[in-house]
C-alpha positions as CSV (number, residue, x, y, z in Angstrom):
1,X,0.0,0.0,0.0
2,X,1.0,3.9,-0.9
3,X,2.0,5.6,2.0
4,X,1.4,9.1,1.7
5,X,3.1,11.7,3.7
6,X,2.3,15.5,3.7
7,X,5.0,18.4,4.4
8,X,5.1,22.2,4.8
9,X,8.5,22.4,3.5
10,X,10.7,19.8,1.9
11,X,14.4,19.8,1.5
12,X,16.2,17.1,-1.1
13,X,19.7,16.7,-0.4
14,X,21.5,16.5,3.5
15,X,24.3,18.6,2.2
16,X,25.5,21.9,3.1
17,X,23.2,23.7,1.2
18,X,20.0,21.4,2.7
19,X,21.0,21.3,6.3
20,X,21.8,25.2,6.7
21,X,18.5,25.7,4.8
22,X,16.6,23.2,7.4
23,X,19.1,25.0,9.9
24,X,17.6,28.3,9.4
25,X,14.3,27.6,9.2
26,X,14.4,25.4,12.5
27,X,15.9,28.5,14.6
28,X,13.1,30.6,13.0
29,X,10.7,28.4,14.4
30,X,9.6,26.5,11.2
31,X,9.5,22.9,10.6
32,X,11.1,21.4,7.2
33,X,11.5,17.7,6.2
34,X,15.6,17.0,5.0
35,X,15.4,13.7,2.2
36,X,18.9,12.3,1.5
37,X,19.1,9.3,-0.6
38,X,22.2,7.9,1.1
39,X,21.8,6.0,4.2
40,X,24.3,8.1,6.0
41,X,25.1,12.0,5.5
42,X,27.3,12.1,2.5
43,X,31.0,13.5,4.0
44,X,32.7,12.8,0.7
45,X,35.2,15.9,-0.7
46,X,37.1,15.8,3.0
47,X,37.6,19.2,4.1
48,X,36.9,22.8,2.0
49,X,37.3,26.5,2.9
50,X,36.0,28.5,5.1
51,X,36.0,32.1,4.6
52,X,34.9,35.6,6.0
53,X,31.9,35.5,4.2
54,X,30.8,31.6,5.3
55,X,31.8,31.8,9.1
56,X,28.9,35.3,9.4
57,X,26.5,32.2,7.5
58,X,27.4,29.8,10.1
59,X,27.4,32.4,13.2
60,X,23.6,33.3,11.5
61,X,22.3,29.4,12.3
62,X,24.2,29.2,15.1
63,X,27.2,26.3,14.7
64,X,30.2,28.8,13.6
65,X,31.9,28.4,17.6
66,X,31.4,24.8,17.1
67,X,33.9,24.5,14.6
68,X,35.5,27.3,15.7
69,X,36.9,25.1,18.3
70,X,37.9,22.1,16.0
71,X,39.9,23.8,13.6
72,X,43.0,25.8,13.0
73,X,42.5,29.9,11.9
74,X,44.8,30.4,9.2
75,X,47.3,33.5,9.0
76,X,47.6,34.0,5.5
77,X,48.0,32.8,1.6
78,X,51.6,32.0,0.6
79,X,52.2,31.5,-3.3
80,X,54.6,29.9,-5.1
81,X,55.4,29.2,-8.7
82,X,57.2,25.6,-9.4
83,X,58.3,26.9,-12.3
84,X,60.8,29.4,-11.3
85,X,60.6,27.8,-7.7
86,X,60.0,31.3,-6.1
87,X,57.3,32.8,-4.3
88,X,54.9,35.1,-6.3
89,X,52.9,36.3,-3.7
90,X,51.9,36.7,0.1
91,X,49.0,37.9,1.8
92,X,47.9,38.1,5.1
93,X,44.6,37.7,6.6
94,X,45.0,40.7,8.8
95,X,43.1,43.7,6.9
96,X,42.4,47.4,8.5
97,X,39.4,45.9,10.8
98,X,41.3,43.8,12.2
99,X,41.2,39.8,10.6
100,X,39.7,37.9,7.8
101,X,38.6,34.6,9.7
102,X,39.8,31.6,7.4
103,X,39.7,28.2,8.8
104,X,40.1,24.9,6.5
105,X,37.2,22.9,8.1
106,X,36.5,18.9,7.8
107,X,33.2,18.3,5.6
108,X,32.0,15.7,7.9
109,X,32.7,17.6,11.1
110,X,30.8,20.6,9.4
111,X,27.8,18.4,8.3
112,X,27.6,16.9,11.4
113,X,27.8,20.1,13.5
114,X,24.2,21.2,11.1
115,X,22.3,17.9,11.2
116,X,23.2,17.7,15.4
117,X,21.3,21.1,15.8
118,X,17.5,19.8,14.1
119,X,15.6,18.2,15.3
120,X,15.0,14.2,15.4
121,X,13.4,12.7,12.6
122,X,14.2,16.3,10.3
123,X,16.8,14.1,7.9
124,X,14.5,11.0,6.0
125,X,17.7,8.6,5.0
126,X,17.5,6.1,1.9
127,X,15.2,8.5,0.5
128,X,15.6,9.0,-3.1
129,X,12.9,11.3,-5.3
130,X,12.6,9.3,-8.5
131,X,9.9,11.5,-9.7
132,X,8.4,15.2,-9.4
133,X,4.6,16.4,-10.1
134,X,2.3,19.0,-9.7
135,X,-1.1,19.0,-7.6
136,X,-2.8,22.2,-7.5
137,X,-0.7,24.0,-5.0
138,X,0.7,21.5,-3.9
139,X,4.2,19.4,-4.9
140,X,3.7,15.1,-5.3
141,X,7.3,13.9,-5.0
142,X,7.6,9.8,-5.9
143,X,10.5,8.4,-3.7
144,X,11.9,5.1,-4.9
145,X,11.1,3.0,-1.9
146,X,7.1,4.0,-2.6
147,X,6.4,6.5,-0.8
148,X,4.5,9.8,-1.9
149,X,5.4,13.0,-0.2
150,X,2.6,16.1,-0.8
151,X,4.5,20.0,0.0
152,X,3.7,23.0,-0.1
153,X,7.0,24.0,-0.4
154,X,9.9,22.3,-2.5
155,X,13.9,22.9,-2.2
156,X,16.9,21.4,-4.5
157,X,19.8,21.1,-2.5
158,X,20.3,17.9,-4.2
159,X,23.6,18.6,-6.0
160,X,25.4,19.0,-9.3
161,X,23.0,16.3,-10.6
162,X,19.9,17.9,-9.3
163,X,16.4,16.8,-10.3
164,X,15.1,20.0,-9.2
165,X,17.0,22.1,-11.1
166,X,16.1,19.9,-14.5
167,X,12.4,20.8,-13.2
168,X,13.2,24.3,-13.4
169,X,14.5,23.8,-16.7
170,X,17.9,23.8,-15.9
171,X,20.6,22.4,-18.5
172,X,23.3,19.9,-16.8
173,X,26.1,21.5,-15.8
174,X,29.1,22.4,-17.8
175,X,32.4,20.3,-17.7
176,X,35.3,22.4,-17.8
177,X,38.0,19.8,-19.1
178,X,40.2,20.3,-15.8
179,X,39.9,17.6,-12.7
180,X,40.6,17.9,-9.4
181,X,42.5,15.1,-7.2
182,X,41.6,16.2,-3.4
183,X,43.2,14.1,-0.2
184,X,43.2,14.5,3.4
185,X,45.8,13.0,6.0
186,X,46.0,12.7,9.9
187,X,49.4,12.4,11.5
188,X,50.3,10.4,14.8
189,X,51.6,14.0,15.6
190,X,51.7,17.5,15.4
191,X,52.8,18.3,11.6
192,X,54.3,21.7,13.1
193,X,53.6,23.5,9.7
194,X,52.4,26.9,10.1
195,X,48.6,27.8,9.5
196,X,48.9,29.0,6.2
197,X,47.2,28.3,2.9
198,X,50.1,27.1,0.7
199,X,49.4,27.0,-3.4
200,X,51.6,26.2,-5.9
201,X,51.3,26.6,-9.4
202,X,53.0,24.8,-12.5
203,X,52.4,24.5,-16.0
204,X,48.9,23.4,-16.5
205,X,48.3,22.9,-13.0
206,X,47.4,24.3,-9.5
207,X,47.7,22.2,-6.1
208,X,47.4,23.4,-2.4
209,X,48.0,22.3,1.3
210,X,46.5,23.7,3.9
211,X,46.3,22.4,7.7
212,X,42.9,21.8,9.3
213,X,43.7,21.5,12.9
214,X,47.3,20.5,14.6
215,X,47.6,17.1,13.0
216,X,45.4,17.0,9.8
217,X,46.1,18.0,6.3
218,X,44.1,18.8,3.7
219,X,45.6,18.9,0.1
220,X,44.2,19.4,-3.6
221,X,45.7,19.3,-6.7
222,X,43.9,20.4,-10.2
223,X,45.0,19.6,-13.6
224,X,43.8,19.6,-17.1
225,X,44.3,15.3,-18.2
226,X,44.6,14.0,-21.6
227,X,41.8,11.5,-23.0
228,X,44.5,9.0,-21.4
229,X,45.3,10.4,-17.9
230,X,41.1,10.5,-17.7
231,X,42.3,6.8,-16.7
232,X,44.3,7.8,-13.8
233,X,41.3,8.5,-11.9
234,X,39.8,5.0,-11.7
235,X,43.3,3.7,-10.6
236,X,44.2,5.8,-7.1
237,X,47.8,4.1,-6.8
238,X,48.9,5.7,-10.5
239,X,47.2,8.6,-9.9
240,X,49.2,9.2,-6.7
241,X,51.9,8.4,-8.5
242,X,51.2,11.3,-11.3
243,X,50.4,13.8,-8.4
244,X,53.8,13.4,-6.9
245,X,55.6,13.2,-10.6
246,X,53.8,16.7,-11.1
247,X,55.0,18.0,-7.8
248,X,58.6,17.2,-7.3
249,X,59.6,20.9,-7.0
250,X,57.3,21.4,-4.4
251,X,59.2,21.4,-1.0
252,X,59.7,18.0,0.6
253,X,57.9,19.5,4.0
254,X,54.8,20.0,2.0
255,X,54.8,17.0,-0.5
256,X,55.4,14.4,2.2
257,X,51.8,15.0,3.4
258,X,50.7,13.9,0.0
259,X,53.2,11.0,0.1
260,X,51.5,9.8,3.6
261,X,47.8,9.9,1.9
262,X,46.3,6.5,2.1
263,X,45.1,5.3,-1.5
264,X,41.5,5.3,-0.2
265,X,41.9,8.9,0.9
266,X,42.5,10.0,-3.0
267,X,39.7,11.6,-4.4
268,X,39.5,12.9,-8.4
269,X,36.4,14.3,-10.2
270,X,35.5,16.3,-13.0
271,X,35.4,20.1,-12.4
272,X,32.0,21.4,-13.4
273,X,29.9,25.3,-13.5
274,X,27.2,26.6,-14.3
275,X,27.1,29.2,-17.3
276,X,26.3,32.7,-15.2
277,X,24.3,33.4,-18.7
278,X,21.8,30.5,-17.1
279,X,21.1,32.5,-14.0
280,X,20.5,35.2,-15.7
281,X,17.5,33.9,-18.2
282,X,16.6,31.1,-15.7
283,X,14.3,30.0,-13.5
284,X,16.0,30.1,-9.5
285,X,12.6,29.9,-8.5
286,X,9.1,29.0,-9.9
287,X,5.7,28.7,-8.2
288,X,6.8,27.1,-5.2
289,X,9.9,25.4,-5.9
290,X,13.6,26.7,-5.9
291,X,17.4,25.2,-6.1
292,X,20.1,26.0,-3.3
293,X,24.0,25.4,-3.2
294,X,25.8,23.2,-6.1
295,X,21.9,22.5,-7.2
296,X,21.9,26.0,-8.3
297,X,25.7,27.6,-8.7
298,X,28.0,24.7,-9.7
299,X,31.3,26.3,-9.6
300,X,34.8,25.9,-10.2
301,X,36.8,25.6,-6.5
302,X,39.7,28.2,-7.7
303,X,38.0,30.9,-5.7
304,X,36.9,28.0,-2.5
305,X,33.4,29.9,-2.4
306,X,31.4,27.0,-3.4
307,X,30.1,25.6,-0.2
308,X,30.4,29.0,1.5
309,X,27.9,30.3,-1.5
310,X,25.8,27.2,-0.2
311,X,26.3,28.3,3.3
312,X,24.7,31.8,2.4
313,X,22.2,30.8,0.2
314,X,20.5,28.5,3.2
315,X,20.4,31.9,5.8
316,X,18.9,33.8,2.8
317,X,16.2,31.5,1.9
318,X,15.5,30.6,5.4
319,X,14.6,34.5,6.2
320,X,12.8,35.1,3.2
321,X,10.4,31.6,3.3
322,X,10.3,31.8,7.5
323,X,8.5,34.8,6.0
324,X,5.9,33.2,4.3
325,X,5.1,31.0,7.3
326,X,4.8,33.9,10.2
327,X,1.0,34.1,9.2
328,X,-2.0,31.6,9.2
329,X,-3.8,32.4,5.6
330,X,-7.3,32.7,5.2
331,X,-7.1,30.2,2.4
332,X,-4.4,27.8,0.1
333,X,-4.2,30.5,-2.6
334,X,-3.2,33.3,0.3
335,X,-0.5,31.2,1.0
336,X,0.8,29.9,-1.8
337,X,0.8,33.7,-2.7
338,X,3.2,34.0,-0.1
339,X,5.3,31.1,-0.7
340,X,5.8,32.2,-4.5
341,X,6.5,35.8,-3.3
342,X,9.2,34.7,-0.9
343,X,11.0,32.2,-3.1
344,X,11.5,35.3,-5.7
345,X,12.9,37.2,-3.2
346,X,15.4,34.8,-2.6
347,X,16.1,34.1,-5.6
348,X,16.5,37.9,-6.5
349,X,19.0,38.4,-3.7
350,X,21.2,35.4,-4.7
351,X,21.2,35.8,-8.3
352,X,24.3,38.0,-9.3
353,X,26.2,37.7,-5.7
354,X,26.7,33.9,-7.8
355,X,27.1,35.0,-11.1
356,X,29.6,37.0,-9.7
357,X,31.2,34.1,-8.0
358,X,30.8,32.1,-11.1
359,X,32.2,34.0,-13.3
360,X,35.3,35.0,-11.1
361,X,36.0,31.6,-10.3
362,X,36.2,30.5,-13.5
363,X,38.5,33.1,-15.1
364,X,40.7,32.8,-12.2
365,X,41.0,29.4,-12.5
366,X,41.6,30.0,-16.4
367,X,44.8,32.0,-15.2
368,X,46.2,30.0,-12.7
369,X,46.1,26.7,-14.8
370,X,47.3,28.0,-18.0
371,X,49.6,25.4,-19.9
372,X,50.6,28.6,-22.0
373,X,54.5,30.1,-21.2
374,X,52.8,33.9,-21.5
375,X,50.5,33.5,-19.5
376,X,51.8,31.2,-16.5
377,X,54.6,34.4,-17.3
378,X,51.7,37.1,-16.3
379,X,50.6,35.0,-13.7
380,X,53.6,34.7,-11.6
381,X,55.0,38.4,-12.4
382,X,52.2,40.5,-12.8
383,X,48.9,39.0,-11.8
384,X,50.1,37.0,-8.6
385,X,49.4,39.4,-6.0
386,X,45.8,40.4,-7.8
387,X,45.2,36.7,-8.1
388,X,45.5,36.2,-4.6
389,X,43.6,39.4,-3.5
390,X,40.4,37.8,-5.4
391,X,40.3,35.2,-2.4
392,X,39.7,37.6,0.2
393,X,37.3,40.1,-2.0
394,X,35.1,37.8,-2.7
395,X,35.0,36.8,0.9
396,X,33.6,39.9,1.9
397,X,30.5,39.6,2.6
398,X,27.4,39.5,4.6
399,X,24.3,37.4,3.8
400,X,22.7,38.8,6.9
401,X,20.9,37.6,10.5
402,X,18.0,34.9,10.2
403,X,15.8,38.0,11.7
């Protein structure tokens, strides 16, 4: 038999993007149901970024001291060219105000730190949508274990891949042609490197260390393969192997860390983005269904504003939808008034702070992983320091409170 479930709000995806959405609308008092079709919350991509911008996101739901606590602050950005083997440019994180807070924070312990604040029973595991339809004012999602699930309200956080966003008309996401090879290793000891976000750049490549707390490490390394280096990515061991090949000029301090990575810790995926054109003509929002986080901005990592964007897109939807809920209506077509009204205000507020980030990302990243001698020339002599500047402007910024 059918079982039928009904919901105010539904979220697909336990991700950043879902659980800071669910997050926000939790401390504002309203209820939202999280579906992830993993058993488990997905912790893949081991640690990412955190900047100015994304720490005022997580302060705004309420976790930011939480991680606070777990993980290192980081000083500054320190670049160096393996080409000529000297540095090209260093900034701090210290600006007139005082500091730019920049932490390098574990995915799983920042997915965890959102799902432990809702409430139990929020997050429905093993529950995939297979299937989306309209009923009046109402949403019908089809789950593959059966069951039917009737909103009022419905929310893509579900990814790259996301069936919401090929609802809203959406086209799949772009491949860029570059890959990135991401790893993360935890010492028996102290690594005793400072806290610093080290990247390097070669010819046709860009790789990065930075610590995470006093014994982890987290490392990346993008590159643009040929049709047979794509094969390197099934096949962790050679992989490794070609990482390493790639970095031999990088100093041995740094490298060992990606010498200690365990095979299973080697992670390498297609880098993918969303034309900004897209956001501009599309649909972010339509009747009573919108797309949040990687759902709505894939973007390249060069800039590492990706889940931060996420992070801020989930306060900002949260205060405009909590909106739509304040009031009991007089009737469905009062509310769904509301709901409609709210969702376009979100999705007016978020649409050029990601085209922005979009678009900067992906030139950036065009710069730093040129295989061309003139430009990788520019890059290290001229644009370095402006490069690296990018990192911190984009950063700030301030979604807002929940209220």
């Amino acid at each position: 038999m059918e079982t039928v479930i009904q919901e105010d709000i539904v979220i697909v995806g336990a991700g950043i993007a879902g659980l800071t959405t669910s997050l926000g609308l939790h401390r504002l008092g309203v209820r939202s149901l999280v579906l992830e079709s993993w058993d488990s919350l997905r912790v893949s991509g081991f640690a990412l970024t955190i900047w100015e911008n994304a720490w005022k996101a997580l302060d705004a739901v309420g976790v930011g001291d939480i991680l606070r606590h777990q993980h290192q602050q980081l000083h500054g950005n320190v670049t160096t060219s393996l080409i000529t083997g000297q540095q090209t440019s260093t900034t701090s994180f210290k600006n007139n105000k005082g500091k730019h807070e920049v932490r390098c924070v574990r995915r799983r312990l920042l997915l965890e730190a959102l799902a432990n604040e809702l409430p139990s029973g929020t997050i429905r595991y093993l529950s995939k949508v297979v299937a989306i339809e309209e009923s009046g004012f109402f949403k019908i999602l089809h789950l593959a274990d059966g069951t039917t699930i009737k909103t009022k309200v419905l929310i893509g956080c579900d990814g790259v891949n996301s069936m919401v966003a090929k609802w809203l008309s959406f086209k799949e996401a772009s491949y860029t042609g570059r890959y990135a090879t991401r790893g993360y290793v935890e010492l028996n000891k102290n690594h005793e490197i400072e806290p610093m976000f080290m990247q390097y750049f070669g010819k046709g490549f860009r790789a990065g260390a930075i610590p995470c707390d006093e014994k982890g490490v987290y490392w990346f390394f993008t590159w643009t393969p040929t049709s047979k280096d794509k094969e390197l990515a099934q096949d962790p061991a050679k992989l490794k192997d070609y990482v390493l090949s790639k970095l031999e000029n990088m100093p041995s301090d740094v490298r060992s860390f990606i010498e200690k990575t365990e095979l299973d810790a080697f992670q390498s995926t297609p880098l993918r983005y969303r034309h900004p054109w897209e956001l501009i003509m599309g649909n972010i929002s339509k009747n009573n269904v919108c797309v949040v986080g990687d759902a709505l901005h894939p973007m390249t990592p060069d800039l590492g504003q990706g889940g931060c964007c996420a992070l801020e897109d989930g306060v900002v939807l949260a205060r405009c939808l909590a909106e739509a809920f304040f009031k009991k209506p007089n009737e469905e077509k009062e509310e769904y008034k509301r709901i409609e009204e709210s969702l376009k205000k979100y999705a007016k507020e978020r649409r050029w702070r990601c085209i922005d980030l979009i678009s900067t990302a992906y030139i950036v990243g065009f710069i730093q992983q040129s295989n061309s001698k003139f430009v990788n020339f520019i890059r290290d002599t001229i644009l370095a320091t402006f490069l690296a500047v990018q990192l911190l402007k984009k950063s700030d910024f301030d979604c807002g409170q929940l209220k």
